[in-house]
N, C-alpha and C positions, 0 to 999 in steps of 0.2 A: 098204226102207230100215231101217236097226239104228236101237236109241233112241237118240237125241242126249241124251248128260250134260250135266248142268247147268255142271261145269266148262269143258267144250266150250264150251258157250254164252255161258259166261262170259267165257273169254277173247276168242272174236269180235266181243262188242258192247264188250268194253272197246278191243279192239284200233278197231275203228270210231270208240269217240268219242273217242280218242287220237290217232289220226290214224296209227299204226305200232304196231307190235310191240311197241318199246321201251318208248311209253308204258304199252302194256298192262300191262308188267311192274308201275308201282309200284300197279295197283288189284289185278291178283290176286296180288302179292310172288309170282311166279316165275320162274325167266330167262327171259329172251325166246327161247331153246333151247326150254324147256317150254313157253311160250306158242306157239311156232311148231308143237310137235309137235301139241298139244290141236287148233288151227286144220287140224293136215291129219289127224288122225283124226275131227274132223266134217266135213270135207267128204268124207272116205272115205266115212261113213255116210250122206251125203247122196247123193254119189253124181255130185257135180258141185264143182268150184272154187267156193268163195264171196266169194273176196279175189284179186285182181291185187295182187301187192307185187312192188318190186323196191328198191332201196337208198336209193330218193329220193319214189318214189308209195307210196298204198294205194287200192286201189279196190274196190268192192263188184263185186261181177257180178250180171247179171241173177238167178242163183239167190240170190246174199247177201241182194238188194235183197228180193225174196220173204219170204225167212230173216225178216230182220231185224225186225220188228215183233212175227213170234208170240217169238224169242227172248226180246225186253225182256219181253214177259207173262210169259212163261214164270218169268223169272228174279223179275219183280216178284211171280206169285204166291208163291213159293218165299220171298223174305223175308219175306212180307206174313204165311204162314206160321207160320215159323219166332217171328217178333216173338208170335203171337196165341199161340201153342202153349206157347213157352217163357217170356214175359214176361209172362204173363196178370192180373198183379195188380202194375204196376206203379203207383204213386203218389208218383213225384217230379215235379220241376221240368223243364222243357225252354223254350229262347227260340229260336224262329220267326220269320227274318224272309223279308221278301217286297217287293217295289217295289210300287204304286200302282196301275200298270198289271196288274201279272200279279195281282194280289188279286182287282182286277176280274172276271176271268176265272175266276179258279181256285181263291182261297181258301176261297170257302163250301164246296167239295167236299173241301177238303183237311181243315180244322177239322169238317165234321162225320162225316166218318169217322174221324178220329184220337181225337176224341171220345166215340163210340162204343164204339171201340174200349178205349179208357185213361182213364173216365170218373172215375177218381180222378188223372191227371198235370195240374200246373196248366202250363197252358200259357202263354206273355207272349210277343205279337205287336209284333213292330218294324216299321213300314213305313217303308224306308227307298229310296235308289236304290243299283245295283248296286254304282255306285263309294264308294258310303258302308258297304255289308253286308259287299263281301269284307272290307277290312282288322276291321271286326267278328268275322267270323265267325275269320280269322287270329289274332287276339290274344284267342280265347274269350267275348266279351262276348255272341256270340249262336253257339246250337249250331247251325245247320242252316238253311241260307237257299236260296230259287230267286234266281238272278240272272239276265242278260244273261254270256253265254256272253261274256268276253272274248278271248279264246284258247283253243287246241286242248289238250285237255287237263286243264283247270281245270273238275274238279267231273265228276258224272253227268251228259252228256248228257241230257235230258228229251225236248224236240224243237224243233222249229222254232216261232216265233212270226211270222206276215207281218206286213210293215208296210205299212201303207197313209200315202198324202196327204190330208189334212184340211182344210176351210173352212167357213165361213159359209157359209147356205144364204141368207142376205139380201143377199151381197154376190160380187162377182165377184175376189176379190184378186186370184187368178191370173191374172188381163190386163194386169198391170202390165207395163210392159217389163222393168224389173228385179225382179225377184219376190222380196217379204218374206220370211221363213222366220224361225216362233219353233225356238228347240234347246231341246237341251237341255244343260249342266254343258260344259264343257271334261271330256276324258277320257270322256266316255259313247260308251256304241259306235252308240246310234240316229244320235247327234249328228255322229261319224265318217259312216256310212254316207250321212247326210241331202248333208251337204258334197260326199261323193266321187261320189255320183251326179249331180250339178246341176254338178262342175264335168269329168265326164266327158261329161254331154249336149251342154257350152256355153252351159246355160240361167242367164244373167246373174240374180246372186241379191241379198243384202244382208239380213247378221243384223238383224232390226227388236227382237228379243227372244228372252234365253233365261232358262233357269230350270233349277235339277234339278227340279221341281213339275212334277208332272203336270196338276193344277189349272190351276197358269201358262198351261202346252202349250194347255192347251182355251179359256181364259179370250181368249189373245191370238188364235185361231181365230175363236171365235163373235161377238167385238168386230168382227170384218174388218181386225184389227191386220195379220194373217201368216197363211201356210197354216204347215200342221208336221206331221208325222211321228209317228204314235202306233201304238202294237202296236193290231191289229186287236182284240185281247180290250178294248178299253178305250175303244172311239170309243163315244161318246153320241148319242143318237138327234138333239140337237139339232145336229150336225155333217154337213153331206156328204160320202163320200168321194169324190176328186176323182184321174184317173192320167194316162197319154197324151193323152186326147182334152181335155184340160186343158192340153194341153201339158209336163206332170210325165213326168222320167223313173221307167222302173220301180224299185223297190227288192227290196232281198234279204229273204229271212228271215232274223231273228236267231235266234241258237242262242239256247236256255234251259237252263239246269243246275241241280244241285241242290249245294252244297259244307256242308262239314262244317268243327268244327273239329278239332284234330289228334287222329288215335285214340285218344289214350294219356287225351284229357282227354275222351273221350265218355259220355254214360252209356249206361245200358240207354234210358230214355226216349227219349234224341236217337236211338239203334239203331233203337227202333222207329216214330220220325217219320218218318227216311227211307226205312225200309221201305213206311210208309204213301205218303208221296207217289213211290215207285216204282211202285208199285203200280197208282196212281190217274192217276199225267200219265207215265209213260213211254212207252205206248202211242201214243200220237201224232207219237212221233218219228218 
């Protein structure tokens, strides 16, 4: 096998979390011509197809699926790099936001490597929900946010987040015949998925409480209010999780991504935030 260039690599994992060619174009700015060439000279070098495309699909193949995780390293050590090597004495400003749930999970590893790393940039943490971060992070008020993947397309793919069903461990809500369920926000995508699952099972529901609050989520759980829906990084020990044999249908993973705001207003600091949480949570995709 020849070495895989990074621009190779680059174009296939954008091509991946775009969902086609075309989107690849606006993360590596090249035609979809040049992104198509890049994609069949790694899989020359591979030695195997990596992608099914045709005018309306994209799909991994068994060797992409392979590909695809040392790529994201690959590319995350490379900026992770590049940030340490050429921005080494950076000390401005950057704002970081993140939702409640993925903080849980992921921020202490994000803040103390970024930290490490940039121990003179002051950093300022927003924890907000995703539908509150994007238009943030849109109109600059925050450089660089992980949210809920709402569409293909929007932002760095990260990886997946499972969601799991949640309750009280004191109470049985789930035997209701019509079963409670707290949400979350009109517009959130747990909040879409929670609906489209329960009303694809048939399993008779009724909103008892929502909230964009994560706090909320847990609070109307552990009361015996409602079961509800939270990223697996964020259930408390005080919660059981509850699936099929509870009678709950299964749920998907949400995507996770990383968004920025527009190039033009980025600095070096935010360059090298996202490099760091490339770095650190892309792997898991």
């Amino acid at each position: 096998m020849n070495d895989l260039r990074i621009d190779w690599l680059r174009a296939f994992v954008a091509a991946v979390d775009g969902g086609s060619l075309s989107a690849a174009t606006r993360v590596v700015h090249r035609s979809q011509a040049a992104v198509s060439m890049q994609v069949k000279k790694l899989e020359q070098a591979v030695g195997a197809p990596v992608l099914l495309r045709d005018a309306r699909r994209l799909e991994l193949t068994p060797q992409g699926r392979r590909l695809l995780p040392h790529a994201r390293r690959v590319l995350g050590a490379h900026q992770e790099a590049q940030a340490a090597v050429l921005q080494p004495g950076l000390s401005g400003q950057v704002c970081f936001g993140i939702p409640e749930d993925y903080a849980i999970g992921y921020l202490q590893r994000v803040l103390g490597a970024f930290s490490a790393s940039y121990p003179a940039v002051e950093l300022t943490l927003v924890c907000a929900q995703s539908t509150a971060l994007i238009p943030q992070v849109r109109d600059g008020a925050v450089d660089v946010a992980i949210v809920t993947q709402g569409r293909p397309g929007r932002g760095r793919l990260l990886f997946h987040e499972p969601l799991v069903w949640v309750a009280s461990r004191s109470t049985e809500v789930w035997r209701e015949e019509t079963l409670p369920v707290a949400v979350y926000e009109k517009g959130a995508v747990v909040r879409a998925l929670t609906e489209s699952a329960l009303a694809s099972s048939g399993r008779r529901y009724r909103l008892a409480y929502h909230s964009p609050s994560l706090v909320g989520q847990v609070v109307a759980a552990q009361s015996g209010l409602a079961v509800a829906v939270l990223a697996r990084c964020a259930v408390p020990e005080s919660l059981q999780v509850i699936d099929s044999r509870h009678g709950l249908p299964p749920l998907p993973p949400v995507p996770v991504a990383m968004i920025a705001r527009p190039q033009q207003g980025r600095s070096a600091e935010a360059r090298a935030l996202q490099a760091q949480i490339v770095a650190l949570l892309s792997a898991a995709a």
